[in-house]
N, C-alpha and C positions, 0 to 999 in steps of 0.2 A: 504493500500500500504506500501512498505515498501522503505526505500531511495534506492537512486542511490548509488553503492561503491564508497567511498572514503579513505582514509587515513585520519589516527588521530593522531595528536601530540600532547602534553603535555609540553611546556618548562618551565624551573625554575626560566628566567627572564625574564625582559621586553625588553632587549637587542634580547635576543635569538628569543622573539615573533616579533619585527622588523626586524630582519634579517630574518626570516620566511615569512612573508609578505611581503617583497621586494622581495624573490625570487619567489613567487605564483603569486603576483598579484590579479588579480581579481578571481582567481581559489580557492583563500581561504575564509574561512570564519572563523569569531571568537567565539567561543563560551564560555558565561560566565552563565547565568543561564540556557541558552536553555528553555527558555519559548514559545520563537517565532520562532526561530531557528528551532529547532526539530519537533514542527507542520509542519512547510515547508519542511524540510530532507523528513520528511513522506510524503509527497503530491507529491514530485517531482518538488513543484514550485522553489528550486534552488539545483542545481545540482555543488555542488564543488570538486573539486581533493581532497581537504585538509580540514580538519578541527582542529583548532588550539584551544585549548584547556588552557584558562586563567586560571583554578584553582590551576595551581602549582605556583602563581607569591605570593613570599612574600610580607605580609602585604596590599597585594591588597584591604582588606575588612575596609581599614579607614575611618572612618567618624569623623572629627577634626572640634576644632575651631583653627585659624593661623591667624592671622594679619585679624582681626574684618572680616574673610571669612569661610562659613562652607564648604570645602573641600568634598569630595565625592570620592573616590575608585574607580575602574569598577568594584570589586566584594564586593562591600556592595547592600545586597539584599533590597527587601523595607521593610519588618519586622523590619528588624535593624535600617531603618527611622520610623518605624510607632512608634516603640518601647525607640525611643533616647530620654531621657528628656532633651537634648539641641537643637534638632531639636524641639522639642514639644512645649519649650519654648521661643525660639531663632527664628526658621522660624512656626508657628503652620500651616499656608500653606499646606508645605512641608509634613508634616505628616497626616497631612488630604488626599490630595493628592493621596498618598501609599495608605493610609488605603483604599480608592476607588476600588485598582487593584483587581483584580477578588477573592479570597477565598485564606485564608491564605498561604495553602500548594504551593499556587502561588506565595506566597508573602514571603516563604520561599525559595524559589529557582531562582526567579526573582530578575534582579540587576538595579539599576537605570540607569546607563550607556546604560547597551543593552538598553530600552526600549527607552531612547533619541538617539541612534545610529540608530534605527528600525525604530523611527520617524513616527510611525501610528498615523495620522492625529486623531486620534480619542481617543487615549490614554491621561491621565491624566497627566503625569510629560510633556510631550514639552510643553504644554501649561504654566504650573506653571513654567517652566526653564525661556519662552519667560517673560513670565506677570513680574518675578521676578530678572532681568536683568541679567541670569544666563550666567557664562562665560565658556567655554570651552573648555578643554586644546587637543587639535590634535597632534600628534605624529609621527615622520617616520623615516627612519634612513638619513632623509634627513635637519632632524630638528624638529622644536616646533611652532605651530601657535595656536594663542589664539582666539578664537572665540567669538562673540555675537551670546547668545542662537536665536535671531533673524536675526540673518545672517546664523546660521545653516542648518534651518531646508530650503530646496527649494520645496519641495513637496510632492506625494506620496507616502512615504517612500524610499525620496530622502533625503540626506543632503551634506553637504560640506566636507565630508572625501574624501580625492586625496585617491589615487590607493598605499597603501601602509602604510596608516596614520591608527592608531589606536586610538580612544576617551580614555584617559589615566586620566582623573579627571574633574568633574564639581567643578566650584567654582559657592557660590550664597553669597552676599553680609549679611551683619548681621548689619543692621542699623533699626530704630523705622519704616521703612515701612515694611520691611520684616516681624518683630515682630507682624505685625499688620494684617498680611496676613491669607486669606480664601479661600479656594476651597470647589465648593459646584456641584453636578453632580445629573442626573437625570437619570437613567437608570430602563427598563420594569420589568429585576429580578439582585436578588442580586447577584452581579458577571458580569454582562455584559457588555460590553462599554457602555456607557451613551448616548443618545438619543444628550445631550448637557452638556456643564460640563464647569465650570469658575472657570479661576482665579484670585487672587482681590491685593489690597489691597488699602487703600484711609486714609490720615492723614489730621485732621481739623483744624484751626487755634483757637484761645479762643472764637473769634465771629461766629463759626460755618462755616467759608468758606473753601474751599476745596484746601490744604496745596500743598499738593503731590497725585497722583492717579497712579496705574499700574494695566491692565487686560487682560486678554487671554481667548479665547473662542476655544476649544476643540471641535470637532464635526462637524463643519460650511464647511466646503474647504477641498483641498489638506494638507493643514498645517494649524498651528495655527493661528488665527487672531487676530489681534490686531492695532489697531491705534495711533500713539504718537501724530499724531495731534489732535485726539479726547479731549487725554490726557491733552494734553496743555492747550485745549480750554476748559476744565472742571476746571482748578485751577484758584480761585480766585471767583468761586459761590459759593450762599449759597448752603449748602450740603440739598437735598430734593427726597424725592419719585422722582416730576418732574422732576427734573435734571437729575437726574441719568438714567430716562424713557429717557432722551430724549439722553441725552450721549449713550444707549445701543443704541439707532436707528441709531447712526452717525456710533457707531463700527460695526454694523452689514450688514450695507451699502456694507463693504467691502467683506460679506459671500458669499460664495459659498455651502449653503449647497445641499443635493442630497432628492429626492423621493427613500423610498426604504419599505421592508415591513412593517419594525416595524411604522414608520411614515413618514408623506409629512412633503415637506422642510418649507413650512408654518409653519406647525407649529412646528417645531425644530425652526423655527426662533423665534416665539414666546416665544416659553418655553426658548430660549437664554436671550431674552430678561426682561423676568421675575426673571432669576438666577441672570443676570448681577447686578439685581437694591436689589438681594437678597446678594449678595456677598457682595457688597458696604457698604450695610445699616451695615452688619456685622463686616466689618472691618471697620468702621466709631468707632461703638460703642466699639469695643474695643480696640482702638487708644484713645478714649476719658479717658478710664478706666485706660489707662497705662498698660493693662492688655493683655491678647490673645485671640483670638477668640477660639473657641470651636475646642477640637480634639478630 
């Protein structure tokens, strides 16, 4: 198939794309890597007047360290995550993460922003945004609202952008939890959304007990899942297999995951449950090491 017509613009700033936006409405759509975007153009599943066009916006493609926060662009693609040795260092998470998305040339033309603006329940960064207390900067010519990645996301590739507002920077925080963070995915072939897919990270005190923990489960529901009170209730055990077996039961309590062909929601729950006590053990040990988990 081929899209429905629409109109294409190109503007040179972020001013001109909000005043673009206020005057469309819900008739526009933004386009920055068109990874997700342009499958749908093709299908017909959304049908816009306008399509506005991010890549003329200078310096859009930053990726910064600023005041102990790693900053995010809307047109910094994930390659340029998978590839940043201050990401790599700094969040190893985060570039685990990327490195997940489908096959490079995907990962060359794909931005982190679209893909947490798109909000597929199923997709590798909301997950890692929510687990890693990622904040959000919304945009409109009506002002600026800062988001918790966990207040973002509502549902099927739902989120909290008003009619008007553009996702304009993620911030994720740069302290000894993030440092310490892991994403770990399970998917049938290389390239596909992940059957289940976690995000971690957990810091331990000298006697082994469990300092700080954050984690997101990818795959499970409409959105990411996650539990703070899980969280709460895991700091101050010993850090173990069991614990962590039993912490993934509490978090997954909250799943919604689906029957579909690749597998039953059984066992996606399972195999969630299995990542979750895989992610942990991961970012335990390399929180002990002072070091980073593998990317």
């Amino acid at each position: 198939m081929k899209p429905a017509p629409f109109s294409y613009e190109r503007p040179s700033t972020e001013a001109a794309v909000l005043e673009r936006l206020a005057g469309h409405g819900q008739r526009a759509k933004l386009l920055a890597g068109g990874q997700s975007l342009m499958p749908m153009l093709a299908l017909r599943l959304v049908r816009p007047d306008v399509v506005i066009d991010l890549g003329g916006l200078p310096d859009a493609d930053r990726l910064e360290e600023h005041d102990q926060e790693l900053k995010i662009g809307p047109l910094v693609r994930h390659q340029a995550v998978v590839d940043s040795a201050l990401v790599r260092s700094k969040i190893p998470g985060l570039a685990q993460a990327a490195g997940w998305i489908g096959h490079r040339e995907i990962r060359n033309r794909g931005t982190v922003l679209g893909s947490l603006a798109h909000a597929d329940p199923a997709a590798e960064l909301p997950a890692l945004a929510v687990a890693l207390g990622a904040t959000l900067v919304c945009r409109s010519q009506k002002g600026e609202r800062l988001l918790p990645a966990a207040e973002f996301f509502l549902g099927l590739f739902q989120t909290a952008l008003a009619e008007g507002e553009m996702l304009v920077s993620c911030h994720l925080p740069l302290n000894d939890l993030t440092a310490a963070s892991v994403f770990t995915e399970f998917a049938l072939r290389d390239g596909d959304f992940a059957l289940a897919a976690v995000a971690a990270s957990l810091l331990t005190t000298a006697d082994g007990k469990v300092a700080s923990v954050r984690c997101a489960v990818a795959g499970m529901g409409p959105m990411p899942v996650s539990d703070p009170s899980a969280e709460q209730q895991l700091i101050g055990e010993t850090a173990s297999e069991a614990v962590f077996t039993d912490f993934a039961h509490d978090l997954l309590s909250h799943a919604e995951p689906q029957d579909d062909l690749r597998a039953s929601a059984d066992y996606r729950l399972k195999l969630a449950a299995s990542l979750i006590v895989e992610a942990l053990t991961e970012s335990m040990a390399a929180g002990r090491k002072g070091g980073n988990a593998r990317v």
